[in-house]
Backbone bond lengths (Angstrom), bond angles and torsions (degrees), N, CA, C in turn:
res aa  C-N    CA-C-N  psi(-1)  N-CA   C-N-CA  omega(-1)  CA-C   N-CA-C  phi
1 X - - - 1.456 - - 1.531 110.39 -
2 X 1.312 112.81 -51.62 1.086 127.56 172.07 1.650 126.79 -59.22
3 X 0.984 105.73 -25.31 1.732 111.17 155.69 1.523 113.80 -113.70
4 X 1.090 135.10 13.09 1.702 123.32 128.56 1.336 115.04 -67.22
5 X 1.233 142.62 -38.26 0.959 143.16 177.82 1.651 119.48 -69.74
6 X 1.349 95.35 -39.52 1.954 106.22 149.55 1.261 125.97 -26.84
7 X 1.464 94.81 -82.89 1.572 119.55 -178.61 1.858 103.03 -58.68
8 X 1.166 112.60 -26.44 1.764 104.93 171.73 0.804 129.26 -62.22
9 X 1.541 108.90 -42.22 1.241 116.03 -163.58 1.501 104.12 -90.18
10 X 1.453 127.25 -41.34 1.562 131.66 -179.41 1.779 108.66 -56.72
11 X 1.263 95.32 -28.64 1.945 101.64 172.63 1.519 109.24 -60.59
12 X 1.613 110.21 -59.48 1.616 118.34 171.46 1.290 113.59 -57.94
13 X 1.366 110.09 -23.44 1.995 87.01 170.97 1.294 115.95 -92.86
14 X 1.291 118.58 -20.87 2.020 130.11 177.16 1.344 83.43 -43.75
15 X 1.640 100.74 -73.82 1.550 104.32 -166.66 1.352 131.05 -31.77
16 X 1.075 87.11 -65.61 2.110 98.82 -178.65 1.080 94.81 -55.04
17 X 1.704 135.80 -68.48 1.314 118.41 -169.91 1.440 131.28 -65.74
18 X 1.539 107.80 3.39 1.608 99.08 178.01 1.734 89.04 -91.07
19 X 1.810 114.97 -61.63 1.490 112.84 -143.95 1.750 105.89 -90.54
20 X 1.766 113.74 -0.29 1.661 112.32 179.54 1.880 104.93 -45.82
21 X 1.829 105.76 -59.29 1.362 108.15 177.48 1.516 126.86 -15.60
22 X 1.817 85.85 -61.60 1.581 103.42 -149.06 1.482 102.10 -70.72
23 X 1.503 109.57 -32.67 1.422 114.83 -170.15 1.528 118.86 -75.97
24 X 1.456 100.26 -29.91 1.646 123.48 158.17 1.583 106.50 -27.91
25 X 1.420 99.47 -103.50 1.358 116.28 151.62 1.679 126.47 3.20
26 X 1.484 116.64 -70.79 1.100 101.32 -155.39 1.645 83.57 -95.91
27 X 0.912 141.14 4.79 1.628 137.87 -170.61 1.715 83.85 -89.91
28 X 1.096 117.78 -54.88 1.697 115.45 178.92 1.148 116.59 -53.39
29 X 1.569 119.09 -35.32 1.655 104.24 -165.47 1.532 119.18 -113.26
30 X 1.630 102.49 13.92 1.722 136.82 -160.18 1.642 82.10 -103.32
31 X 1.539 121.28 -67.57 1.652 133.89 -162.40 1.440 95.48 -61.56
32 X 1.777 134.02 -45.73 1.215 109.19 -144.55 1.423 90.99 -110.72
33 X 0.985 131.64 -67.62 1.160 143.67 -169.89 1.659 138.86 -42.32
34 X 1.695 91.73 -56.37 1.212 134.38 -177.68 1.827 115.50 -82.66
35 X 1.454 89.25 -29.72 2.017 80.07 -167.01 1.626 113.83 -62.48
36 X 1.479 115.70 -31.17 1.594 116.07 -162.57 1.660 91.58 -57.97
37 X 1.444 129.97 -51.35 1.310 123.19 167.29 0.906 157.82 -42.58
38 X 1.620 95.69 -37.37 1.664 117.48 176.47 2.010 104.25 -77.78
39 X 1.735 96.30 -35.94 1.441 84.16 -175.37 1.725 124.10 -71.46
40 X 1.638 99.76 -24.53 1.643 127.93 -174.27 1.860 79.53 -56.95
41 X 0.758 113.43 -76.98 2.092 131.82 -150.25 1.948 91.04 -47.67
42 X 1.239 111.33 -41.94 1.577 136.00 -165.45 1.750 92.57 -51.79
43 X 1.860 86.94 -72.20 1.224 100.04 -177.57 1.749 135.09 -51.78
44 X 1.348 103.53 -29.96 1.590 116.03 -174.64 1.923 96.75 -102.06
45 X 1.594 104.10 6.62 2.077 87.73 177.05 1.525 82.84 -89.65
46 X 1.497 121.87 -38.67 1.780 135.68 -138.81 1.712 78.21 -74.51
47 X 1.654 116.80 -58.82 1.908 99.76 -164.09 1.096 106.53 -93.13
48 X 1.274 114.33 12.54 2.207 98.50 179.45 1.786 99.54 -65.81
49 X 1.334 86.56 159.73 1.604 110.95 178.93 1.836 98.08 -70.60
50 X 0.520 99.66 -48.99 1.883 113.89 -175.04 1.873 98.21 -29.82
51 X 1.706 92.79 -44.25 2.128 98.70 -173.83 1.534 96.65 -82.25
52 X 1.024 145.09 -15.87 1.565 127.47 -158.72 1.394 84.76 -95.33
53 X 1.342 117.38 155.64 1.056 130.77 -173.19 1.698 96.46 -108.86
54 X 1.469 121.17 145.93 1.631 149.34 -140.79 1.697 90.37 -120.83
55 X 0.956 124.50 119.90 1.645 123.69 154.80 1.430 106.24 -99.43
């Protein structure tokens, strides 16, 4: 029991310590940088003619 709980927990720290960085990172440069774009692109997929459906 006591070394399943080992091996669990040493998995959850690999983890965090490999992908905390990366997610760091792109959560920083996604929020500041990036959003006026992502929302512009959002906005023109949501009203393009391409989504309304044609009878």
């Amino acid at each position: 029991m006591f070394l399943l709980l080992f091996f669990v927990l040493l998995i959850q720290f690999l983890t965090y310590w490999i992908f905390e960085p990366l997610t760091s990172f792109l959560e920083y440069f996604l929020e500041i940088r990036l959003f006026p774009i992502i929302a512009l692109i959002g906005l023109i997929f949501l009203f393009s003619a391409k989504n309304i459906e044609q009878n």
